[in-house]
N, C-alpha and C positions, 0 to 999 in steps of 0.2 A: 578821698575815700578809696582811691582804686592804690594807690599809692600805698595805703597803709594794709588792704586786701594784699598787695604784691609782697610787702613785707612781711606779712603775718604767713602767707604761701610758703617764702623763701627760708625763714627760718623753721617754719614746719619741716619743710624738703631736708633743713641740713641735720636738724633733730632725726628724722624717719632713716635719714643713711647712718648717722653717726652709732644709733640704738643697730640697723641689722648689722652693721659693721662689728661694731661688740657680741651680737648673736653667735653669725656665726664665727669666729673666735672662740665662743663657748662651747659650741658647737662639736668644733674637731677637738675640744680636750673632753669633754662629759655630754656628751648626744646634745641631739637638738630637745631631747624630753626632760632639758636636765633647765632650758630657758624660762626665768620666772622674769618678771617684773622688776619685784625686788632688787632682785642678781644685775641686774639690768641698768637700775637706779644707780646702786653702787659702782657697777664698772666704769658707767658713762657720765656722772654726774649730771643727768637729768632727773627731776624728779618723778616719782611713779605717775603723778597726774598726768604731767608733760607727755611721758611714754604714751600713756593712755589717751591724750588728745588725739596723737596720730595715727596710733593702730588701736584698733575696736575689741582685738583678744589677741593673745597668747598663741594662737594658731598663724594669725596675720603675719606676726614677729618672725613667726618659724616661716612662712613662706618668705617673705623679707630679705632671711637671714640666707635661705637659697638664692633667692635673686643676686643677693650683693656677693654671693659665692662666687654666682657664675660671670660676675664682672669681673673678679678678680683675676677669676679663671683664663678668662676672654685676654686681659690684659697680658697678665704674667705668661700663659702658654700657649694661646690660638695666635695673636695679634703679632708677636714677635715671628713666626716659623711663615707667618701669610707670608712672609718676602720673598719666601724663596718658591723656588720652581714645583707645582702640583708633580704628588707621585714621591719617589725615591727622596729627593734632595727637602721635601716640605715634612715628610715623614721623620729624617732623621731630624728635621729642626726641632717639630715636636718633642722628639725623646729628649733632647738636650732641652730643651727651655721646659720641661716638666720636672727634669734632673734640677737646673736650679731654680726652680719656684721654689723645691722644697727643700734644698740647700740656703735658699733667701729666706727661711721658717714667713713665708707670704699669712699661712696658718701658725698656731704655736703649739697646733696639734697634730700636724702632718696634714694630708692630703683631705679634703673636704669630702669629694666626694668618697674616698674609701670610708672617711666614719660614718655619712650617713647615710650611703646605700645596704649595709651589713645594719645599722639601726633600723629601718625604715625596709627593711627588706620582705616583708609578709604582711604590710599593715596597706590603707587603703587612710581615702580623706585628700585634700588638699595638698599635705603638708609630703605626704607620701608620694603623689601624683609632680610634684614640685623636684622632689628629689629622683623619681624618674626621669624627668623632663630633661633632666640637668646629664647624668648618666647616659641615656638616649643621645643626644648631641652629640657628646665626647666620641662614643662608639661610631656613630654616624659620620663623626670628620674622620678617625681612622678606616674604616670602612670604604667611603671615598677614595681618600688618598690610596689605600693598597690599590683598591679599582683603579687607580690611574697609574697606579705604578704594573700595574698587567699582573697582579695576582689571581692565581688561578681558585683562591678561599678568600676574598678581601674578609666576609665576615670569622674566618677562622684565627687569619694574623690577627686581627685589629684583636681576638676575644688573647690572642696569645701574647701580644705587646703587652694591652693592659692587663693582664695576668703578673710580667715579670715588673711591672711599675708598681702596680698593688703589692704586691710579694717585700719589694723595696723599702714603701713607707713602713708597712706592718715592722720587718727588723731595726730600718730605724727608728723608728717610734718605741718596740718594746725593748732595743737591746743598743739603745743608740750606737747601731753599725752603722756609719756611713760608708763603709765598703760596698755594702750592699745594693748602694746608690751605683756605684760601678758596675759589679756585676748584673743590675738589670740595664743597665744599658748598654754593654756588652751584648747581654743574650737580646734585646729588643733588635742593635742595630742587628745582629745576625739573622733575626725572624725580615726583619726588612731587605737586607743583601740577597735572600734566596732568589732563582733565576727565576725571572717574568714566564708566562705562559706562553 
């Protein structure tokens, strides 16, 4: 019994990743308000029930679809730059392993969280408060790290870093410049190189 409890568990688990995994993918190319069932059915060849075993609604998915963002995130751009030394030398690893996350299209709509904090930017709920959460962190590691690197506005670079990153995705995303990938990171590491306090 407990054997077949663990199996029916285990395959649920790879169903519930496999479904936000496809989410948010949908996600960064047509919002998160754009996530149906259906749509869902099709991408991921589960069936709608199936969907519907694991998550209870449509709002679930979209928290889900945040979650498994912020793994991605975690993997692709926090986990790689952790190597290196807090302050200047972890700051510029970030710019660089954010540079190719979205050079690696990790999304195959650009950056996660630039489509659904500009979506989700006046609304309220779960699904809102999710894509805060996820936003909030980001800021908060950059924030940090300027703090350690002796900036005298950690909250001002960190809003100025992800300013020129946001700036990035938007032209490659609307005008596939990948130059533009250059240039913000040019102007990031420059907000990062200014003299300590």
């Amino acid at each position: 019994m407990t054997t077949a409890l663990d199996g029916r568990r285990a395959r649920g688990d790879a169903t519930r990743g496999r479904v936000a995994a496809a989410a948010a993918q949908i996600a960064t190319v047509n919002g998160l308000d754009s996530i149906t069932v259906g749509g869902l059915a099709a991408e991921t060849g589960v069936s709608k029930s199936g969907i519907l075993t694991v998550f209870e609604s449509r709002e679930a998915i979209q928290v889900a679809a945040v979650a498994g963002a912020r793994d991605l995130y975690i993997q692709h751009v926090i986990a790689p730059a952790w190597a290196e030394r807090s302050g200047k030398p972890r700051l510029r690893a970030l710019v660089a392993q954010w540079i190719a996350y979205l050079r690696a299209e990790v999304f195959r709509g650009g950056c996660f969280l630039a489509a659904t904090t500009a979506e989700f930017g006046h609304r309220d709920g779960p699904v809102a408060d999710a894509v805060r959460r996820l936003e909030r962190e980001w800021l908060d590691v950059l924030e940090a790290e300027f703090s350690a690197a002796g900036s005298a506005d950690p909250a001002l670079d960190a809003f100025r870093l992800d300013a020129y990153l946001r700036a990035a995705n938007v032209r490659r995303e609307l005008f596939s410049d990948d130059d533009a990938l250059e240039r913000a990171q040019t102007l990031a590491l420059g907000v990062i190189a200014r003299p300590s306090r």
